[in-house]
N, C-alpha and C positions, 0 to 999 in steps of 0.2 A: 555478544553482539546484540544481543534482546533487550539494552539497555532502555529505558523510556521514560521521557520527560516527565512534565505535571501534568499535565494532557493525556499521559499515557501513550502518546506518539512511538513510535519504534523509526531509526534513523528513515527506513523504506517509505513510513508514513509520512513525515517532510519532504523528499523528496520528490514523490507522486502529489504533493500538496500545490506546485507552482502550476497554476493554468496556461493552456497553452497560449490561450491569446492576449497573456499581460505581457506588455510593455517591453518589459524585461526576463520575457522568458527567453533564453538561450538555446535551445536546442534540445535534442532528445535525450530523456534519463536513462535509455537503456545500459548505456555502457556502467552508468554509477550503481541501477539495479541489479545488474548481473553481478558487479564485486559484493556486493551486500550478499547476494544470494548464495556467493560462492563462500560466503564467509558463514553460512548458516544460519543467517537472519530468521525468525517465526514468522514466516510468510503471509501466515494466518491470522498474526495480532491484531485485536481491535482495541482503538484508541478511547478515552473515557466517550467517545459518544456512537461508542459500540461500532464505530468501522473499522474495515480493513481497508490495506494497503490500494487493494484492487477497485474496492468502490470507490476511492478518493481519487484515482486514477482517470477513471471512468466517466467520473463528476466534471473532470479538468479537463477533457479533451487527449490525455494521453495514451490516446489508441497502442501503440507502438508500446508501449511500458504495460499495458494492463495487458496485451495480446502475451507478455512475455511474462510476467508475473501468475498466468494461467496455465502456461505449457509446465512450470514449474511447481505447479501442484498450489495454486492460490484456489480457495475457494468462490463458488460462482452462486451455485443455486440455494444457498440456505440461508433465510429470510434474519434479518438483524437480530430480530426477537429470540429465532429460535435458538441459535447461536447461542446467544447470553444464557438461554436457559439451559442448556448442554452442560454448561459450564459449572453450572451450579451444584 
């Protein structure tokens, strides 16, 4: 389920990717985040430009998805940079 594009996307990261006030946004990803999440998804992945799930979320207006992607253990308070260097 940690599969990820060229980008480095994880399915969660497309998902949380539609902004809520385009055009053609449908309605709320919770129902789609929670199967993800049930499925094991890394909650936590950050895509090549160092985000997670939850900032991209955040970014788009999907209060409702990032609110639910945090009760599940997404990270909130550790700065992009440090992250990366954790990593290392």
């Amino acid at each position: 389920m940690d599969a990820k594009d060229d980008e480095g996307r994880t399915a969660l990261h497309v998902l949380v990717s539609i902004p809520v006030n385009a055009g053609w946004y449908h309605g709320p990803t919770q129902k789609a985040a929670e199967v993800l999440i049930a499925k094991d998804i890394e909650i936590n992945a950050r895509d090549s430009d160092n985000k997670t799930a939850l900032r991209i979320a955040v970014e788009n207006g999907q209060e409702e998805t990032a609110k639910l992607l945090h009760k599940h253990g997404a990270a909130e308070n550790l700065d992009d940079n440090q992250k990366a260097e954790q990593k290392e």
